[in-house]
N, C-alpha and C positions, 0 to 999 in steps of 0.2 A: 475585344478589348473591354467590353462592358460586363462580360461574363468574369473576364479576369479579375476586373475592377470591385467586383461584388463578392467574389470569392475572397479577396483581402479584404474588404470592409468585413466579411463576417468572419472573416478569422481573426481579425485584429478585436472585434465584440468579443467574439468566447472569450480573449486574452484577456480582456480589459475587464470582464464581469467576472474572471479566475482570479483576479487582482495581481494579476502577474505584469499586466501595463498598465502605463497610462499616459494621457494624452500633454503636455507640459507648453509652455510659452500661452503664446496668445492663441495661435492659429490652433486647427485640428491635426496639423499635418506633421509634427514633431510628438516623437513618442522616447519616452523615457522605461525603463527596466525597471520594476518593484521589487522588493525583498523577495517574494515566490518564483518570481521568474527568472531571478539570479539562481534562487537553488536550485528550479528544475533544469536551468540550462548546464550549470554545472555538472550535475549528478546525473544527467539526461533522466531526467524522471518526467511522465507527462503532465501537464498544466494540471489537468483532474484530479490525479494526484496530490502536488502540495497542496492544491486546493482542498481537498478533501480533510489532509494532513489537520491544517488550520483552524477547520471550521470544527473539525470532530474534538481536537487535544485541549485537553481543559487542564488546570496547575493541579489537578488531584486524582489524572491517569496512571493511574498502575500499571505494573508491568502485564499484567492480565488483558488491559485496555489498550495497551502499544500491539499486544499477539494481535487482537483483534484488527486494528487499526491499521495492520501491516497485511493482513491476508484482505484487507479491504481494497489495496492498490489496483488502481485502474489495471496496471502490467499483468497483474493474472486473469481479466476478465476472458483473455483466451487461452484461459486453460481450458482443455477438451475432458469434458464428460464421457466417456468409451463405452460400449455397451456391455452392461454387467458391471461397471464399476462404479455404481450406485449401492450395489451389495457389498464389495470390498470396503467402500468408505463406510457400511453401516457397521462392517465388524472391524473396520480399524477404528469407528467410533467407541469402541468399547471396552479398548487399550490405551487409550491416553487419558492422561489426570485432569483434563476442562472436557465439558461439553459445552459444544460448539454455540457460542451466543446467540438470541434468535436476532433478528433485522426486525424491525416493526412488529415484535411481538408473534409474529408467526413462525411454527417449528422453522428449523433449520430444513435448506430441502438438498440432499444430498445428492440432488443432478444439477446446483451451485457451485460455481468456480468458486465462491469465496467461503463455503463450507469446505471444499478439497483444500484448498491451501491452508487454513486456518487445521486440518486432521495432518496434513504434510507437513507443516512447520511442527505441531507437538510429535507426531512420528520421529520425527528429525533428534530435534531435542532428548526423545526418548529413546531415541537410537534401537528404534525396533527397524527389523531385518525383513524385506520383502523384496522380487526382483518384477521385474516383466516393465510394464507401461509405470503404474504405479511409481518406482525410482526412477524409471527418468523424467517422468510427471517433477517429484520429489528434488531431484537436482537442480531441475530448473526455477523452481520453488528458492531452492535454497542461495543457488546462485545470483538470484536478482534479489532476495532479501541484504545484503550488508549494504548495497549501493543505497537502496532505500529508505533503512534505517538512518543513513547518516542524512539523508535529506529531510529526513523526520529528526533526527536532533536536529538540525540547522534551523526549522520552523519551529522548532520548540525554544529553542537559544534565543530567535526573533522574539519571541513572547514574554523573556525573561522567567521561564520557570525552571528552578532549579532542579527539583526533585522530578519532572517526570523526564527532564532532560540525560539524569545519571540514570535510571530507568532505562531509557532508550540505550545507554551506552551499555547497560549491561544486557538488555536483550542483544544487541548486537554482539557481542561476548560470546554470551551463550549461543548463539548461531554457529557461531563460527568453530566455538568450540564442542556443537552439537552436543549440549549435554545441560538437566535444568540445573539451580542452584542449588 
């Protein structure tokens, strides 16, 4: 019982410091839903996630900044790295019109899930043709991008920013309609 007890107090902390709950009335013991935790539950997107969403989108993200932002989602941190396809991602780096942002100023390391999905999503977009792991890497890339996006407008909607909101609707456009502007 005490193990159990501790395992919800700290699940309900992650929630509470993702600003997805919080604690409301007098007592400790009534918890209310915040704006992130309505849209991850909706979109089933994880806490990390919108959390992430929030803290990173600022009223002057481009569309450049949303790629980023999206191949940043907690949901690809398992995408698997295969061996040898740290060389594939360096020559698929050399086919797509961005390279890959660095994190904290240090190159991109291309044995990075979120270096793969950020080369998978412009692959995508760029409708270049490859089979094997790679595309079903790629589909599931793509498949969990629109769900995502639209939880990324919704925290952006919360914010009241226009522009990087239509942004958002148009990367989700182009996903779907796999092709850039």
């Amino acid at each position: 019982q005490d193990h159990l007890s501790d395992l919800i107090e700290d699940a309900l902390s992650v929630l509470e410091s993702s600003k997805c709950v919080a604690t409301v009335g007098d007592e400790d013991m009534d918890l209310g839903a915040l704006n992130l935790g309505l849209i991850a539950s909706h979109y089933y997107v994880r806490h990390a996630t919108v959390e992430l969403f929030a803290s990173q989108i600022t009223a002057k993200t481009k569309l450049r900044g949303l790629l980023g932002l999206l191949a940043s989602a907690r949901e690809y941190d398992s995408l698997p790295i295969r061996p040898g396809g740290t060389d594939a991602l360096k020559k698929l780096s050399a086919r797509v019109p961005y390279a890959v942002p660095s994190i904290d100023g240090a190159l991109p390391s291309f044995s990075d899930p979120y270096t793969k999905t950020h080369l998978l999503l412009q692959s995508h977009l760029s409708r270049l043709a490859f089979a094997g792991d790679l595309s079903d890497d790629r589909d599931f890339v793509v498949g969990q991008a629109v769900r995502l996006l639209r939880a990324l407008v919704d925290v952006i909607a919360s914010a009241g920013w226009l522009e990087p909101a239509i942004s958002a609707m148009e990367l989700c456009q182009l996903i779907v309609q796999g092709m850039w502007d």
